[in-house]
N, C-alpha and C positions, 0 to 999 in steps of 0.2 A: 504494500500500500504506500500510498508516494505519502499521506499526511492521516492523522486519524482525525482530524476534522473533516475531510475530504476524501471519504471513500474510493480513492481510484487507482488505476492500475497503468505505471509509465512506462511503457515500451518504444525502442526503435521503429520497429513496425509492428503492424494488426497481426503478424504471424507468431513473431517472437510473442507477444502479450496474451495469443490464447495458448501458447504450447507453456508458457510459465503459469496461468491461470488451470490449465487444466491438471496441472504438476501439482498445482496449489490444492485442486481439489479432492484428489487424490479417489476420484471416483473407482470404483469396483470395475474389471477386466467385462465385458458385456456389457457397460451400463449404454440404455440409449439416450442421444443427443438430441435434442430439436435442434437440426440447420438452418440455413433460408438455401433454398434451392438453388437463389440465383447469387449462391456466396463463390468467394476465389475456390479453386477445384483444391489448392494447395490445403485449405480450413477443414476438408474430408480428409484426405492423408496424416495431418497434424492428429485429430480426433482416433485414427485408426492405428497410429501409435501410440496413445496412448491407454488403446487396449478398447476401446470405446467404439459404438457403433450410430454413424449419424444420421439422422431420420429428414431428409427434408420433408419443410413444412410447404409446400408447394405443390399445386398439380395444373394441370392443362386446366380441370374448369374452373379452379380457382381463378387463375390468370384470368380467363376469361370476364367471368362474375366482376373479378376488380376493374378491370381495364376493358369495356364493351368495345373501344374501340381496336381491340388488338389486330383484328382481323386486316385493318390496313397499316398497321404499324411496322409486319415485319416486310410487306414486299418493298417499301420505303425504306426498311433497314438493309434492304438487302443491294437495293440501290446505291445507296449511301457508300456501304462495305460488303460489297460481294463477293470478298475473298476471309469473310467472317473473322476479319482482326481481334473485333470487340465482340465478345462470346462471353456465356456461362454456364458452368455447370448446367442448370437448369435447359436451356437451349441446347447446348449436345444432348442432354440425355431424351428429350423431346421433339429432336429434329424432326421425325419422319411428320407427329400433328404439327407442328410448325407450319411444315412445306406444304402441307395438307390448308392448314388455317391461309397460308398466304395464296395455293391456286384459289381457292373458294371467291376470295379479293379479288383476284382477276390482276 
């Protein structure tokens, strides 16, 4: 903890800070994790070293339900970056309703 007035946790980076937080918590080998799906792919690796098993919180029709206009967001992203620079977990592991979600867009 960087101050005990000030509950928080100072790291280099977001990686270094959960792989010393979850050292810190010292959870049980199996325990599972709530992710965010669309987190760095490196925050599942970190988790899965530490013995831990991570659950994204995320699905296609969530996405959906949150974001109604997704359907024309990704052939616009795909435009943008058609050699998929900017990615996430989430989007790899869902490509195929993606490409699905973006013919439908036309």
């Amino acid at each position: 903890m960087f101050a005990p007035w000030a509950p928080e946790l100072s790291a280099f980076t977001v990686r270094i800070g959960l792989d010393l937080y979850l050292g810190a918590l010292g959870l049980p080998a199996g325990s599972e994790i709530l992710t965010s799906a669309l987190s760095i792919k490196e925050m599942a690796k970190i988790a899965k070293h530490h013995g831990l098993v991570p659950i994204p919180d995320l699905a296609v029709d969530a996405l959906r339900k949150a974001y109604p206009e997704i359907d024309t967001f990704f052939p616009m992203q795909h435009a943008v970056d058609p050699d998929d620079r900017f990615t996430s977990r989430f989007f790899e592991q869902h490509r195929k309703e993606v490409s699905r979600m973006a013919a439908r867009a036309g």
